[in-house]
N, C-alpha and C positions, 0 to 999 in steps of 0.2 A: 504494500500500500504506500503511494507516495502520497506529499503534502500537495494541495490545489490552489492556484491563486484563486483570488475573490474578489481584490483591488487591483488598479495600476500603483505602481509605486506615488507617494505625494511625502509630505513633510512633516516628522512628528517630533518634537523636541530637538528640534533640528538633527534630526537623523533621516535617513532613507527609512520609509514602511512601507509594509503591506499584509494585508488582512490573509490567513491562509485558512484552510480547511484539511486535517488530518483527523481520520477514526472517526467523523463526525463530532469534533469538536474544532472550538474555533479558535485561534491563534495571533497573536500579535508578532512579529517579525521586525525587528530595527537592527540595521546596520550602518557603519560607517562608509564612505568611500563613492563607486560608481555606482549613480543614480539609475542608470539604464541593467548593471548586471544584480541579479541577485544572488544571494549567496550559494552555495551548494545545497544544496536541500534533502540529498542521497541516504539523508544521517538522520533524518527531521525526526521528531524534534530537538535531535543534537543539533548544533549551528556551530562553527567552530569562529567565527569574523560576525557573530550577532545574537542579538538577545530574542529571547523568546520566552513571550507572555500569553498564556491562556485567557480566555475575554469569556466571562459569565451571563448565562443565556437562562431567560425566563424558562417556567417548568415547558412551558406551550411550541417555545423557539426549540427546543432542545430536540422535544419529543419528533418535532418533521426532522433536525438536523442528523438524526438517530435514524430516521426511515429511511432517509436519500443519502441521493449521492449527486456530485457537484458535476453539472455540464460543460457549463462557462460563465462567463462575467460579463461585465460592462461596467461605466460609469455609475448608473444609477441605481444597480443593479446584480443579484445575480442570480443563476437559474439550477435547479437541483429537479432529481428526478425520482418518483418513490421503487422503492425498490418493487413493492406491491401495490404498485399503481394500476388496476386492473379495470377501472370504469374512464370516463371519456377523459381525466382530467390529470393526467400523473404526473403532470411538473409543476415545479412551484418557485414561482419567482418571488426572490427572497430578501429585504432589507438587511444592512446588518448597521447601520446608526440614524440619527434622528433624521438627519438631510433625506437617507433614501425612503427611510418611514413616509415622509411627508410628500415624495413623488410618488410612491406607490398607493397609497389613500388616495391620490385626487385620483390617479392612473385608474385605479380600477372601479370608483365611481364613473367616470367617464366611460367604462367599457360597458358599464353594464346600462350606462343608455343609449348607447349606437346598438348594442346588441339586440336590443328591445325592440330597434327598427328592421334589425336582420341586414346588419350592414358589414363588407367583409374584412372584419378586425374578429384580432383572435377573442377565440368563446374563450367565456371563465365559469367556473363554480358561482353556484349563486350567493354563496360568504366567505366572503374575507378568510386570510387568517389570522387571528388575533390572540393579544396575551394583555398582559393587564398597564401597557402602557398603550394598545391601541392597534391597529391592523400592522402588521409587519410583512406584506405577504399576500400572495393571492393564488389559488390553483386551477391552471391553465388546461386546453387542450396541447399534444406535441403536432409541431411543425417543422416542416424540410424548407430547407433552401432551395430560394430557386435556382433552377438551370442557367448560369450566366452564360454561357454559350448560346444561348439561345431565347436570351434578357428580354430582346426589343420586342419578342412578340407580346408580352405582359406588361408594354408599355399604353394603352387604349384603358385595361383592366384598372390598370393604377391613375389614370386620369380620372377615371369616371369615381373608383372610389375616394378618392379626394372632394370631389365635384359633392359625391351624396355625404359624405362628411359635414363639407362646408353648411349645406343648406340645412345642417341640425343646428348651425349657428356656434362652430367648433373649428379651433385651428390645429393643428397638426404640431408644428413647428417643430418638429426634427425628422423630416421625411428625406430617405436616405437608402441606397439600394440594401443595406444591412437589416433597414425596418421592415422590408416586404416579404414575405415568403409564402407559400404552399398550407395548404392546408389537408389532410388525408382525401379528401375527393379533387385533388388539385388546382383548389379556386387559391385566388390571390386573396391573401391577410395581410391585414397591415398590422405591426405592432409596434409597441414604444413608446404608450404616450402619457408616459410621467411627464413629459413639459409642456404636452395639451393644455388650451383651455378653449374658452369662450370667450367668441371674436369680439373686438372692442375692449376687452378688460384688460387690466393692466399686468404684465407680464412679470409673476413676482420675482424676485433677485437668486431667489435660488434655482430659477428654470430658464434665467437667461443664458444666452450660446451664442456663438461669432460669426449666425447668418445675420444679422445686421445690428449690432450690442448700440445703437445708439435705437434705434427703437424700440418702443417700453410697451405699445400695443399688440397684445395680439390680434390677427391678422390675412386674409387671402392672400395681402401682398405678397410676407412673409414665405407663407406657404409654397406661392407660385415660383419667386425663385430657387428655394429650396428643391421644387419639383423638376425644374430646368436643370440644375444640376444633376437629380439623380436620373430623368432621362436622360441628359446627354454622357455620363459614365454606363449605362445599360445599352445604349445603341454606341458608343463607341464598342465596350468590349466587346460585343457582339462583332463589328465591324472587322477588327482585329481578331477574332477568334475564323472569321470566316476568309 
């Protein structure tokens, strides 16, 4: 069993961290030196050049962290999968501090009123997962990546679900070839939208990003060149693949 990242490296005591996942417990990780390398990890939870701290998980956090096992990460985010996950929903996207608590609370209110329309963002469980400081977590259906070899034809799919997004009076704002993927009967999903909101409102400071940081609304605009972007990386690679 090796140890899993959960973070990107960031700055903690003025040292290099990052958040790891071993045995289904969770770990604190600081070392000194190169920001970009981490330490050997072969030995975890030996560390030979860094310290390593165990991080204390509600009764509730613990009990999923005990059933799964870790996929991958992200910023806001990361994604674990139960091991007896046997009905529609077996992964569970998973906070692990107050910043990503607080995108995944809006994230998955938000899913669960596009979904109510039958709109193609991923399905969730119909509650939360929660512990006694508040939703930490949500359980998902699994989804595949799509085909980038063959990107541009799921570029029409992903307009329109943008389009029926918007008209629920919702922005997107991190739409991105990483956000769209397959779904088991092969429709387009969108997901990601811990930095969604409701267009016209004010973008709060923990969901702003560097498709245009001097804009504080959310937004169509916003949206639109976000979406220029991720079609033009989908029909290029495509271009280049062929």
């Amino acid at each position: 069993m090796s140890a899993r990242q959960l973070t990107f490296t960031y700055p903690r005591d003025n040292r290099c961290t990052v958040n790891l996942d071993f045995d289904g417990r969770e770990y604190l990780l600081q070392w000194d030196g190169d920001w970009n390398q981490l330490p050997d990890l072969t030995q975890f939870p030996s560390v030979s050049n860094g310290t390593v701290n165990t991080v204390a998980h509600s009764s509730e956090v613990e009990k999923i962290w005990k059933a799964s096992y870790v996929l991958g990460f992200g910023a806001d985010a990361h994604l674990r999968e139960l091991r007896n996950g046997n009905d529609e929903f077996p992964v569970c996207k998973v906070a692990i501090n107050a910043r990503q608590r607080r995108l995944l609370q809006d994230e998955f209110l938000l899913l669960r009123v596009l979904s109510a329309h039958d709109l193609p963002v991923v399905r969730t469980y119909s509650e939360p997962l929660v512990d006694e400081e508040g939703i930490f977590g949500y359980r998902m259906e699994k989804l595949v990546d799509i085909d980038m070899d063959n990107a541009a034809e799921y570029v029409p799919d992903i307009e329109q679900a943008v389009a029926a997004i918007h008209l629920l009076g919702i922005a997107l704002y991190d739409t991105a070839p990483s956000n769209v993927m397959l779904n088991t009967q092969g429709r387009i999903t969108m997901i990601d939208f811990g930095r969604a909101g409701y267009i016209g409102e004010e973008i709060p400071l923990c969901k702003v990003m560097g498709i245009n940081p001097t804009t504080k609304i959310y937004s169509t605009y916003l949206d639109r060149l976000a979406l220029d972007q991720t079609i033009e990386r989908l029909t290029s690679n495509a271009r280049a693949s062929g």
